[in-house]
C-alpha positions as CSV (number, residue, x, y, z in Angstrom):
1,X,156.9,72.8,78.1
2,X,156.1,74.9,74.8
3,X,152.2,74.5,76.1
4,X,152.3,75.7,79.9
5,X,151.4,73.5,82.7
6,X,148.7,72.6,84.5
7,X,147.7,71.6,88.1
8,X,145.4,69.8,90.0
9,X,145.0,68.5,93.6
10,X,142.3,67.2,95.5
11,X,140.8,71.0,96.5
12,X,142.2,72.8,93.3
13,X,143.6,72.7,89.4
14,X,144.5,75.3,87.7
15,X,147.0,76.3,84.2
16,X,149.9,78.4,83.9
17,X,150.5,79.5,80.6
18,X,154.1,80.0,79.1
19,X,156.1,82.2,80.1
20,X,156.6,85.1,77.9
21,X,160.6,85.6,77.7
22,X,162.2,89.2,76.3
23,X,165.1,86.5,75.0
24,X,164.7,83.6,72.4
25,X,165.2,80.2,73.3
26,X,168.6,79.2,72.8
27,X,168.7,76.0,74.5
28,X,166.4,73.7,77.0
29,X,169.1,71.5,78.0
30,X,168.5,71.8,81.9
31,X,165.0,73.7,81.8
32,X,163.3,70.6,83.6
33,X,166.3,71.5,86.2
34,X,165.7,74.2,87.0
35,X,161.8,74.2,86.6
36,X,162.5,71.8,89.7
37,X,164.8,74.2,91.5
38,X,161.9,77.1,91.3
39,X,159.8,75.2,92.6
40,X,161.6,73.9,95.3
41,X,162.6,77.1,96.3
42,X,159.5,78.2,96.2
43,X,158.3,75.7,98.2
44,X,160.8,76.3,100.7
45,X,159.4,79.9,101.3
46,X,155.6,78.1,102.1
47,X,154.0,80.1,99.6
48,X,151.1,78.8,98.0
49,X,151.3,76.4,95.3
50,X,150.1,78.4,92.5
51,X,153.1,81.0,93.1
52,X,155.8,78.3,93.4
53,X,154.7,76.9,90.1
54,X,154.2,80.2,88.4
55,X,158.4,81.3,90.1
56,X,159.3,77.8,88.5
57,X,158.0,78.1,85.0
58,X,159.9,81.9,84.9
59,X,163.2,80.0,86.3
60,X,162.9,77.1,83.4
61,X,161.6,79.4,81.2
62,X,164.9,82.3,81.6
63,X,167.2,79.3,81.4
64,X,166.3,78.3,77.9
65,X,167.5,82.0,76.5
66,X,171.0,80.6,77.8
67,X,173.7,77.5,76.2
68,X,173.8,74.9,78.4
69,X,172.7,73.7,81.9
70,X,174.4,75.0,84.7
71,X,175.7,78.5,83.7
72,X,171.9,78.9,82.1
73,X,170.5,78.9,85.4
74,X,168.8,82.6,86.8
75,X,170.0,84.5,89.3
76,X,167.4,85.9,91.7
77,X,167.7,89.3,89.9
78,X,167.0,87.9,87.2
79,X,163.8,87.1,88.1
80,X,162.6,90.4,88.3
């Protein structure tokens, strides 16, 4: 959301602050979405947690500067 996240587990907790787009929010129809796709991904490469939260606030984050849901979603390259 518009104030970052924040984390906790039983051995850590940490925030993540918003991510700072080049594009103005257009649109967060689908930004949970895709916030969930990032980090599924990102869990799906067994990186550490703090990484795959950090690669899903940039995916919900890109897919606000977008209309819509599905055609807002990043590409990898866009990610870069």
């Amino acid at each position: 959301g518009p104030k970052g996240l924040y984390f906790a587990n039983s051995q850590e907790s940490f925030f993540i602050d918003v991510y700072n787009l080049k594009n103005k929010v257009m649109d967060t129809t689908g930004a949970g979405d895709a916030f969930n796709g990032g980090l599924a991904f990102g869990l799906s490469t067994r990186k550490p947690i703090k990484e795959c939260l950090e690669l899903a606030n940039k995916v919900a984050g890109i897919s606000t500067t977008k209309l819509g849901a599905g055609d807002a979603m990043p590409f990898i390259e866009d990610l870069k």
